[in-house]
N, CA and C of each residue as an Amber inpcrd file, in Angstrom:
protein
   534
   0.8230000  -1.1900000   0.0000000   0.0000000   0.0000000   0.0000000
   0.8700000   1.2590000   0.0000000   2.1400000   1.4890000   0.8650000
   2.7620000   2.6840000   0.5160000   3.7000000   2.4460000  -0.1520000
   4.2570000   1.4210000  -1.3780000   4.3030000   1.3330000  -2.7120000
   3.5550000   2.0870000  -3.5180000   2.3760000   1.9560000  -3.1550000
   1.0490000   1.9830000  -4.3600000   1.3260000   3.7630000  -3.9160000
   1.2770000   3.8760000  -2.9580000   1.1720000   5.8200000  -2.4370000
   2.2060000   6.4960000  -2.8790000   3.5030000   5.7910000  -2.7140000
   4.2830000   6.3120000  -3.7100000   4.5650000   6.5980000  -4.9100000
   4.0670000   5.6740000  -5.7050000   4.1620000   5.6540000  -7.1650000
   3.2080000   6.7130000  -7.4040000   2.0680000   6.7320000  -6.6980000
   1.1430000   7.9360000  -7.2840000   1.4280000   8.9870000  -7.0780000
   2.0080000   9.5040000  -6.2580000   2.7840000  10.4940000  -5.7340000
   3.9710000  10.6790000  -6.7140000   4.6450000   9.9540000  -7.1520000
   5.6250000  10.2160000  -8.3460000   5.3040000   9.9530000  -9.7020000
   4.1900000   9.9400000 -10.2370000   2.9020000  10.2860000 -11.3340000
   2.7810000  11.8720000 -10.9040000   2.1690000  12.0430000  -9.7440000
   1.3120000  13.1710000  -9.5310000   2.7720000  14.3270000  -9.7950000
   4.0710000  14.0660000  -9.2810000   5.0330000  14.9960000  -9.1260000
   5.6980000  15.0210000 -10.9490000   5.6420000  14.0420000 -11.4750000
   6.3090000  14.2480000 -12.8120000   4.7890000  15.1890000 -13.7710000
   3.9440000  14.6760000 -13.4950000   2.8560000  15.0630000 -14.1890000
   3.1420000  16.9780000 -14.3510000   3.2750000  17.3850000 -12.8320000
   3.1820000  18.6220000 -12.3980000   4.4300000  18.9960000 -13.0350000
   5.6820000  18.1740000 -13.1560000   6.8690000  18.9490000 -13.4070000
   6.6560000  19.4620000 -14.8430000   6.1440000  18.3640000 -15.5390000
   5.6800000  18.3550000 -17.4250000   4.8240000  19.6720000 -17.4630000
   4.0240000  20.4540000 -16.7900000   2.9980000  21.5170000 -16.5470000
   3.6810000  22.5120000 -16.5640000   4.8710000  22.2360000 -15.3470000
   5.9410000  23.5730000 -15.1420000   5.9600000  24.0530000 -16.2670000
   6.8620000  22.3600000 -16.4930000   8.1210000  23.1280000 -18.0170000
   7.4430000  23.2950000 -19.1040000   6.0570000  23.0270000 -19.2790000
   5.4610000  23.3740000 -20.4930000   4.6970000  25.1580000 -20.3260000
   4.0980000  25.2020000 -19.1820000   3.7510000  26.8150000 -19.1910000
   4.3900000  27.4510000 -18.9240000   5.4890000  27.2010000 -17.9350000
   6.5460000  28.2360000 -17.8250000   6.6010000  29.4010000 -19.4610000
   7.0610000  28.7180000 -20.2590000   7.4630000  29.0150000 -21.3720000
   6.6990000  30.0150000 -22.2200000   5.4680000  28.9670000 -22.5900000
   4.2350000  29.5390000 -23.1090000   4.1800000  31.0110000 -22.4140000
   3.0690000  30.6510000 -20.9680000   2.8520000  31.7770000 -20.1200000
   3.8070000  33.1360000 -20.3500000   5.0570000  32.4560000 -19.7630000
   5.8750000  33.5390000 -19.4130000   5.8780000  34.7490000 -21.0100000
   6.2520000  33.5440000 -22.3530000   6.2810000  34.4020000 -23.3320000
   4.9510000  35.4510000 -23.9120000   4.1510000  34.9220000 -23.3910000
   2.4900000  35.4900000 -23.6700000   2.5540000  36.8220000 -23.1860000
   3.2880000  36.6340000 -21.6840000   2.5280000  37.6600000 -20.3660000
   3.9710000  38.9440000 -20.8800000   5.1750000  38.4350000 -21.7900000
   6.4080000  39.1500000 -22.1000000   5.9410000  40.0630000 -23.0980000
   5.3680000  39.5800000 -23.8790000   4.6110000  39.5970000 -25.3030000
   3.3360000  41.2420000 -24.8810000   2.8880000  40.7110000 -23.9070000
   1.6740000  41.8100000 -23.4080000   2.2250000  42.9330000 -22.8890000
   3.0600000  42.3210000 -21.8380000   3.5570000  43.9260000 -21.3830000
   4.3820000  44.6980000 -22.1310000   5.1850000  44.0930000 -22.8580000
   6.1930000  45.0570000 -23.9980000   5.2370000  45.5250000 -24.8040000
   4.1900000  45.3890000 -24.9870000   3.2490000  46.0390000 -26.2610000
   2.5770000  46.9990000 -25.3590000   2.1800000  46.9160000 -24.1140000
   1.3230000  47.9020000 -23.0010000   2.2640000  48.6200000 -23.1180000
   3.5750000  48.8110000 -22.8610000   4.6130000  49.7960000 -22.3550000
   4.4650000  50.5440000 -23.7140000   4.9570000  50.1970000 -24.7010000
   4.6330000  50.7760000 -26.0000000   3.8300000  51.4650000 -26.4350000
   2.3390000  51.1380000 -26.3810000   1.0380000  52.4030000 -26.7450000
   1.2850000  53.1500000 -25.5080000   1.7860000  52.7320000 -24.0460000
   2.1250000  53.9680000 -23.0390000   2.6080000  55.1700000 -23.7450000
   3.8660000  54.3220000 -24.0720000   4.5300000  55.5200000 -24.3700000
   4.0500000  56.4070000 -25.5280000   3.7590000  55.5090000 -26.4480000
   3.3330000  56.4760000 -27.4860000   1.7530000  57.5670000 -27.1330000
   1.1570000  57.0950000 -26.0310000   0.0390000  57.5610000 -25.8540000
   0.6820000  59.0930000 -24.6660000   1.6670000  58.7090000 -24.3670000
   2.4430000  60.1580000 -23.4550000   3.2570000  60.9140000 -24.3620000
   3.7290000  60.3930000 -25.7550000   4.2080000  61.4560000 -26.6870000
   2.8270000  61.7710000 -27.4110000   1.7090000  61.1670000 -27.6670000
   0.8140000  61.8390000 -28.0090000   0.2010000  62.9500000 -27.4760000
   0.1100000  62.8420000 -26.0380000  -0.4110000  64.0550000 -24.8060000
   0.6500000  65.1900000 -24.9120000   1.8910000  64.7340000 -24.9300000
   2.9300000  65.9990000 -25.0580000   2.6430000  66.8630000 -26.3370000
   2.2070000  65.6090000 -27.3370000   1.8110000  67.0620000 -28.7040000
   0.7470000  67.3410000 -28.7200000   0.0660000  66.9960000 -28.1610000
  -1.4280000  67.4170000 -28.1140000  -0.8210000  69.1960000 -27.2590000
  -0.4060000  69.0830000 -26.1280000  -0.9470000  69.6000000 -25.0020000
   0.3190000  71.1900000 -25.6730000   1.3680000  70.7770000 -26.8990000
   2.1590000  72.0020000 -27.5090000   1.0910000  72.4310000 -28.6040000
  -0.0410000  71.6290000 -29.1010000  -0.4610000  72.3670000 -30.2410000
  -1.7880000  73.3630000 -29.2080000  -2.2480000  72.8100000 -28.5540000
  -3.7010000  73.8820000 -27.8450000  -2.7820000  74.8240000 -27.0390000
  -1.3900000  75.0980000 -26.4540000  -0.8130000  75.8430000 -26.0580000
  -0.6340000  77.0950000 -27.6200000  -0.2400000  76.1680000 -28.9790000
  -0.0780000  77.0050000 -29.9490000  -1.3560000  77.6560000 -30.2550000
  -2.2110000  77.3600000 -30.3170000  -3.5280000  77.5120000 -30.6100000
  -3.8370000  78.7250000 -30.0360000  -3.7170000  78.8810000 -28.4920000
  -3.9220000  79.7670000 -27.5210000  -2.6240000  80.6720000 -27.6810000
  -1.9750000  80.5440000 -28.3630000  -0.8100000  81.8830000 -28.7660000
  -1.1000000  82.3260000 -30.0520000  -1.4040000  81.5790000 -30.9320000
  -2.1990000  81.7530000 -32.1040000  -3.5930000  82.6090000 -32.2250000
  -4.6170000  82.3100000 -31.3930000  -5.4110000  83.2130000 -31.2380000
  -5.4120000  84.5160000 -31.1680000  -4.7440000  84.2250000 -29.7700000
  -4.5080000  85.6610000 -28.8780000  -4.1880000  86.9190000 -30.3420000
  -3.1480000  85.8950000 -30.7020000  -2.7230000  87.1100000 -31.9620000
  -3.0810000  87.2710000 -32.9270000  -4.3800000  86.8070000 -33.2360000
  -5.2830000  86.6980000 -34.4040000  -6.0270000  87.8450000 -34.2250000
  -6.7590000  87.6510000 -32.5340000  -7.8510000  88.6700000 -32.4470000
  -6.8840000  90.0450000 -31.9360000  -6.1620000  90.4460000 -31.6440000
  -5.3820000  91.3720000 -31.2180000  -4.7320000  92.1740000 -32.6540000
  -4.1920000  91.0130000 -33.7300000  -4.5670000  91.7200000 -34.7830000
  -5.6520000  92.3350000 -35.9910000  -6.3940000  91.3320000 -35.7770000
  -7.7620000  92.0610000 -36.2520000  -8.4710000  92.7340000 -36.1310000
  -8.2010000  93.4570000 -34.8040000  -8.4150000  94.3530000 -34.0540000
  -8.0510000  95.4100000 -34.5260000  -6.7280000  95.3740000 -34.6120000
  -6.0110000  96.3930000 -35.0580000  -6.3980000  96.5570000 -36.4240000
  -6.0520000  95.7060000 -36.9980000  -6.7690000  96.0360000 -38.5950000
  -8.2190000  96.7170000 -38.9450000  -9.0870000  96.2190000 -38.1510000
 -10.4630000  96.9890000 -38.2340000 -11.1660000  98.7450000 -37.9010000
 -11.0930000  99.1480000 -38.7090000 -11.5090000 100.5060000 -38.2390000
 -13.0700000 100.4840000 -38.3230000 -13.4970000 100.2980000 -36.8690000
 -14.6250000 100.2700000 -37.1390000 -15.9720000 101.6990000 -37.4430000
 -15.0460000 102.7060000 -37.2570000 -15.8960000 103.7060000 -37.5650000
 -16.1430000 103.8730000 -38.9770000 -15.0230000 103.5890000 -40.0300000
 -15.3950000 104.0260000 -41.4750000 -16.9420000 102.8920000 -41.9680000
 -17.3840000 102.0500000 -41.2050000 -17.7620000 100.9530000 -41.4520000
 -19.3050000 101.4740000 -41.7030000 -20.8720000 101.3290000 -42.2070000
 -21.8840000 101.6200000 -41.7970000 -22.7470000 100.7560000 -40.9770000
 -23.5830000 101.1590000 -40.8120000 -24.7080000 100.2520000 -39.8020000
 -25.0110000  99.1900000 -40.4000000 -25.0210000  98.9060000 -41.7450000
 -25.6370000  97.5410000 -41.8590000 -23.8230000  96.3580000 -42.1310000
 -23.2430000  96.7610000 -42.5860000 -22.4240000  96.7540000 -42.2320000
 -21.6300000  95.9040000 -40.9630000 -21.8480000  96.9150000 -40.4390000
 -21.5070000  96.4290000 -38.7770000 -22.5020000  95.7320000 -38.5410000
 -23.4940000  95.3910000 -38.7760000 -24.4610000  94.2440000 -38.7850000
 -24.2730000  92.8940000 -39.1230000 -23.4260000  92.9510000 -40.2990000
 -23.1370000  92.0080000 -40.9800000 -21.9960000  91.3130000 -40.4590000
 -20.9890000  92.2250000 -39.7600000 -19.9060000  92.1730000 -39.2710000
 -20.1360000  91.4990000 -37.8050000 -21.1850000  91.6510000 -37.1590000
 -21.3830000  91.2400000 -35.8460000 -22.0050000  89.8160000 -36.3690000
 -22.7610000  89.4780000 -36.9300000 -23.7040000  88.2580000 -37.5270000
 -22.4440000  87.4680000 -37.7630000 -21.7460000  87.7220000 -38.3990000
 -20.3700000  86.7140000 -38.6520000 -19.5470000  86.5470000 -37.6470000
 -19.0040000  87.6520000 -36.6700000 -18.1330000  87.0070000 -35.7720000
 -19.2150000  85.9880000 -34.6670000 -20.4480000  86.7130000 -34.4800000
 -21.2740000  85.4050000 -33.5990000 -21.3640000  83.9060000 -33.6660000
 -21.9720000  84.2740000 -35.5150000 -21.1500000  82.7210000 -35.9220000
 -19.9380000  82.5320000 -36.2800000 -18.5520000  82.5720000 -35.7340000
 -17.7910000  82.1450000 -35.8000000 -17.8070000  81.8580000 -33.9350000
 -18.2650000  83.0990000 -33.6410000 -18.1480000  82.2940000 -31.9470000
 -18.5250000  81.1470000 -31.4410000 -20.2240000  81.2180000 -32.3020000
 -20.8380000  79.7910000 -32.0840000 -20.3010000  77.9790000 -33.0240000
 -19.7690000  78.3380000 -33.7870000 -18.6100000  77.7870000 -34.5650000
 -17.9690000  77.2490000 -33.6890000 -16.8180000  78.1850000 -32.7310000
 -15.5700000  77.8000000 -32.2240000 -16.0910000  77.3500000 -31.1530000
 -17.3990000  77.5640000 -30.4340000 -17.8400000  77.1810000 -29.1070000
 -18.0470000  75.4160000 -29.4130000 -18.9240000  75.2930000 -30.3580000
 -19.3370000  73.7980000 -30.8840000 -18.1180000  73.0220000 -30.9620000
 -17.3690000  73.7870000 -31.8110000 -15.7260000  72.6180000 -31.7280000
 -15.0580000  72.8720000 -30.4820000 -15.3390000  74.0240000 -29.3630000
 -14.3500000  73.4390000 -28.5140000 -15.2800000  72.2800000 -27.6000000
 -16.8050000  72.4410000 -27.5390000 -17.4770000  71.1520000 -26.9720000
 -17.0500000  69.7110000 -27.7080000 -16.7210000  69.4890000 -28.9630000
 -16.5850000  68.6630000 -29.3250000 -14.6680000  68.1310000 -29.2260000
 -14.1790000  68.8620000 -29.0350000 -12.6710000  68.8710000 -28.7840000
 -12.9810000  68.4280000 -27.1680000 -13.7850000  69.1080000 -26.3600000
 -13.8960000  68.3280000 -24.7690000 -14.4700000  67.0460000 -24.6910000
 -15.1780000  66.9030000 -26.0180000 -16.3000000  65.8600000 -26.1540000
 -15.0950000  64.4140000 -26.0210000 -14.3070000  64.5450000 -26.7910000
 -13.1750000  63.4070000 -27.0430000 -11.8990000  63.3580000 -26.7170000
 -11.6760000  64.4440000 -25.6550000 -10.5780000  64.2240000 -24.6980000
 -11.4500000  63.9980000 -23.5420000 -12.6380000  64.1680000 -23.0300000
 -12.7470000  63.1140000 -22.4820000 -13.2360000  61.7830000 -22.4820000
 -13.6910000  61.4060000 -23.8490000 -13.6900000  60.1130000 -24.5580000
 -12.2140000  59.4210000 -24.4730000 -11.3140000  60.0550000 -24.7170000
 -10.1620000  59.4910000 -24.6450000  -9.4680000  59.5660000 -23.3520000
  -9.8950000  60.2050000 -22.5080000  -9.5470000  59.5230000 -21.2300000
 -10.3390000  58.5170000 -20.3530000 -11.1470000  58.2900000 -20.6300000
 -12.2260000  57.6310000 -20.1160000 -11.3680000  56.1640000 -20.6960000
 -11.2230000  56.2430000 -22.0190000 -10.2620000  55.1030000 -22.6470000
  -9.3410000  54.8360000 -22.0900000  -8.4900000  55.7830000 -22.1240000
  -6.7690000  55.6950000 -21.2650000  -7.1020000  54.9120000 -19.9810000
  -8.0600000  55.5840000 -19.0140000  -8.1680000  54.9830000 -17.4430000
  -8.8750000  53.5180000 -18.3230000  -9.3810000  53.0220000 -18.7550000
  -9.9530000  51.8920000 -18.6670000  -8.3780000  50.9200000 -19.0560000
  -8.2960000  51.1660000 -20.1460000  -6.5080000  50.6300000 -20.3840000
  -5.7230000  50.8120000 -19.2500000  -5.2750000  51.5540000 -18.5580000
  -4.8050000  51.1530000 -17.3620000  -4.8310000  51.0460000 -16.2570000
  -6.5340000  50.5150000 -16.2670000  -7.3290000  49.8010000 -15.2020000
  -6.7200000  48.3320000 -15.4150000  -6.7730000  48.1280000 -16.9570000
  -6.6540000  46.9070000 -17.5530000  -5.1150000  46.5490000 -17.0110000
  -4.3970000  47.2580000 -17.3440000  -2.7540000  47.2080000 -17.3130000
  -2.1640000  46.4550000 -15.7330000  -3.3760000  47.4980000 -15.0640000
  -2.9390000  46.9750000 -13.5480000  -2.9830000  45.6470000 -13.1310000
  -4.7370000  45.2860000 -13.8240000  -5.4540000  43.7620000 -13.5050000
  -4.4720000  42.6720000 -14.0540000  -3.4510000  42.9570000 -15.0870000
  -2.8260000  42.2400000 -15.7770000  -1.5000000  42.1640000 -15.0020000
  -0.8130000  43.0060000 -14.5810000   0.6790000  43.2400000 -13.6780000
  -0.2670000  42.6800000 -12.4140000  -1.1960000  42.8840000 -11.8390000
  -1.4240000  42.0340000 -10.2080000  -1.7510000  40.3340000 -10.8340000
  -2.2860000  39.8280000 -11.8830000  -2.1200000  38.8610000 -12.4300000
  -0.6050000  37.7670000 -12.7240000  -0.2230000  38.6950000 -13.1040000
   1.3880000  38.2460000 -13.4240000   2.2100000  38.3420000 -11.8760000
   2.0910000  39.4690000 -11.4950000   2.7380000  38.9950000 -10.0810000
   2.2120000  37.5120000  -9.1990000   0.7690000  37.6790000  -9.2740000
   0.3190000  36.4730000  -8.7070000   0.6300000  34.8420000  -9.2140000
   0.4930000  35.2240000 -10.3630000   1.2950000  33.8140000 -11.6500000
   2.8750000  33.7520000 -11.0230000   3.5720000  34.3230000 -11.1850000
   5.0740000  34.0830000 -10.5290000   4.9780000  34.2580000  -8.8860000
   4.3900000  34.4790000  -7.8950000   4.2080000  33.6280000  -6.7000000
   4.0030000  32.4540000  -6.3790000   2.5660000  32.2730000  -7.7370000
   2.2660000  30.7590000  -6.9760000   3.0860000  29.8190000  -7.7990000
   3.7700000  29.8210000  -9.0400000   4.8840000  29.4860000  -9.4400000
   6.2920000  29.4480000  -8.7230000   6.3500000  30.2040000  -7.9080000
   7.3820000  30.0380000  -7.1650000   7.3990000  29.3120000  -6.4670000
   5.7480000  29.3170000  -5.4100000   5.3700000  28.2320000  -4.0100000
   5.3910000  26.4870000  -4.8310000   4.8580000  26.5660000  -6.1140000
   4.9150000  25.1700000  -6.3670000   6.5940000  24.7130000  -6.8080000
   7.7100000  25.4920000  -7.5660000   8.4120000  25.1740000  -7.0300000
   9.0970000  24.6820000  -5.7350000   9.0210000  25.4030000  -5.0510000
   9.4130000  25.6580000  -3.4930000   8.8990000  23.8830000  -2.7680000
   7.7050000  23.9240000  -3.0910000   6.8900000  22.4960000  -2.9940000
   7.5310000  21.7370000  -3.5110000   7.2050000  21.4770000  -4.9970000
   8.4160000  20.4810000  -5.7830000   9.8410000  20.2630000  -5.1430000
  10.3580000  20.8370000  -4.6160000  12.1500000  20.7200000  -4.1890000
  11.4780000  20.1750000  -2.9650000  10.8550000  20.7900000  -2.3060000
  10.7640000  19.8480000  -0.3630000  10.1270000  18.3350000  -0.4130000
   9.3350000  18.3350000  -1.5250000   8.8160000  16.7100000  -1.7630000
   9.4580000  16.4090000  -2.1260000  11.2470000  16.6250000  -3.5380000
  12.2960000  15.9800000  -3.9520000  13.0110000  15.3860000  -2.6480000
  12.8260000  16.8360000  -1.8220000  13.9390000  16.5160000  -0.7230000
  13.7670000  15.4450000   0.2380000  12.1360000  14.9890000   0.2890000
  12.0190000  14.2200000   1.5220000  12.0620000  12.9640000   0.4330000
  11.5400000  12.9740000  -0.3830000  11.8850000  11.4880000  -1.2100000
  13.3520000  10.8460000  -0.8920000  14.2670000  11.7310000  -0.8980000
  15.6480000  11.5370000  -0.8800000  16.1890000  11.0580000   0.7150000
  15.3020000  10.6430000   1.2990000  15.1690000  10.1700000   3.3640000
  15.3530000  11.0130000   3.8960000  14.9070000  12.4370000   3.5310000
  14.4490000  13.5480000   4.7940000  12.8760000  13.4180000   5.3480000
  13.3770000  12.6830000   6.4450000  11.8450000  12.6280000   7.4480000
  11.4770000  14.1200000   7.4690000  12.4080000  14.4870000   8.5570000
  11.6820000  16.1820000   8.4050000  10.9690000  16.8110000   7.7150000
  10.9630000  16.5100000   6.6690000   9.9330000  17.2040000   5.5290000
   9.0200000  16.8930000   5.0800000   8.6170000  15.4970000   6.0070000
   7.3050000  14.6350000   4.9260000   6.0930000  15.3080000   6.1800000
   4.9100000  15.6420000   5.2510000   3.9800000  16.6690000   6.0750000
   3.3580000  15.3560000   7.4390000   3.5280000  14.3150000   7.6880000
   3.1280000  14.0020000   8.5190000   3.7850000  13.5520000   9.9740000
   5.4990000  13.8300000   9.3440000   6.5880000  13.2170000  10.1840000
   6.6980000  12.0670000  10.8660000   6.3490000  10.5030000   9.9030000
   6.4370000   9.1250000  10.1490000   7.7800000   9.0180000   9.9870000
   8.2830000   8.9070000  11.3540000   9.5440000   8.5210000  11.5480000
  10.0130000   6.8500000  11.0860000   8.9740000   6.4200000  11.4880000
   9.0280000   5.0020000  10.7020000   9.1030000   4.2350000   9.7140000
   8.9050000   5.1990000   8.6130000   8.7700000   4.7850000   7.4310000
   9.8580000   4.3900000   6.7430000  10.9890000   4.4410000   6.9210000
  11.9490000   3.9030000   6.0770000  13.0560000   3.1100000   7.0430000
  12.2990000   2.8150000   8.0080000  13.5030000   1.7920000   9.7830000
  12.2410000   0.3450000   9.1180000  13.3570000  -0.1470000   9.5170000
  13.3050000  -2.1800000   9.5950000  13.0800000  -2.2450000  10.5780000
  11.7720000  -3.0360000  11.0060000  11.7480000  -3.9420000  11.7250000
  12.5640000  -5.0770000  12.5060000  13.6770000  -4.9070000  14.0770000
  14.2310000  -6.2540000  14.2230000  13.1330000  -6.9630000  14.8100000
  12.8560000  -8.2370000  14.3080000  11.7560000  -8.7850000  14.7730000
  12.3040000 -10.2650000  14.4830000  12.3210000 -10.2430000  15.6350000
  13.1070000 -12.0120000  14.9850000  11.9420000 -13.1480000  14.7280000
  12.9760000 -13.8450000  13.4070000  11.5650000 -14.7300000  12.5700000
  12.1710000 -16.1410000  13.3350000  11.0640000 -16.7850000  13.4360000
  11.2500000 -18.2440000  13.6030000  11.8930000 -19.2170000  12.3480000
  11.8800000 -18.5040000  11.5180000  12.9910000 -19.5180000  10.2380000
  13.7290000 -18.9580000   9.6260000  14.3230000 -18.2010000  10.7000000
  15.8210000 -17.9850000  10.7670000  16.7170000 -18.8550000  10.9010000
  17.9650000 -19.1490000  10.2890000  19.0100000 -20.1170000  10.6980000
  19.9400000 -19.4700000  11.8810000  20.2980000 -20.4000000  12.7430000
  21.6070000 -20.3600000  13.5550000  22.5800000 -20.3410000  12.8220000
């Protein structure tokens, strides 16, 4: 019977080792594979924010000196009443113009952050994943070597500490020779 417990026990331990060495590999290259591509749209998604965030800075220097010169350019007294009618009707709609695109410019930066945080909501669930994958990879190593070790006649290590298990019996037989 602890023949029979053993052998299954060294089924059950080769079985597990074949698992190691087969996902190790796989896994590891999958989970290598993911994060070098996450780090990547990172980055490119933080040189995207850096040019984003120089062109609405240009934009806002650009303006400024648009309307400051048009200003200057306009004499509005030579102008007449209908005129200046016409002149007010157009910059309104251009106000209401620039108002609509800057709602729609807020519309999809925060569409696109709403994106970003979900991606590295994702990023995180995936790095506390992978940390957890190489812990319990580690503990079943760790396991694997202390069951090698007690196979090898370390009592100490077998979870039930049967000191007996590998001592002979002196028991003297009746057909024994003198």
């Amino acid at each position: 019977m602890l023949d029979l417990s053993i052998e299954e026990l060294q089924k059950t331990i080769d079985a597990l080792e074949q698992q190691v060495d087969h996902t190790d590999i796989a896994d590891e290259d999958e989970w290598k594979v993911r994060y070098y591509t996450q780090v990547e749209v990172n980055e490119q998604l933080e040189r995207q924010r850096d040019w984003l965030m120089e062109r609405v800075e240009a934009a806002r220097n650009q303006s400024q000196e648009g309307v400051s010169a048009l200003l200057a350019e306009l004499d509005l007294d030579s102008l007449t009443e209908s005129q200046l009618l016409r002149y007010l009707k157009q910059l309104e709609k251009d106000r209401n113009s620039l108002y609509n695109e800057l709602r729609d410019k807020e519309w999809k930066l925060d569409q696109e952050s709403k994106t970003f945080h979900k991606y590295n909501d994702t990023r995180k669930a995936y790095m506390t994943e992978i940390t957890e994958a190489m812990l319990n990879l580690e503990a079943m190593k760790s396991r694997l070597r202390t069951f090698e070790g007690s196979e090898n006649g370390s009592i100490a290590k077998c979870p039930r500490h049967l000191k007996y298990l590998y001592e002979t019996p002196n028991i003297p037989s009746f057909f024994e020779l003198p």
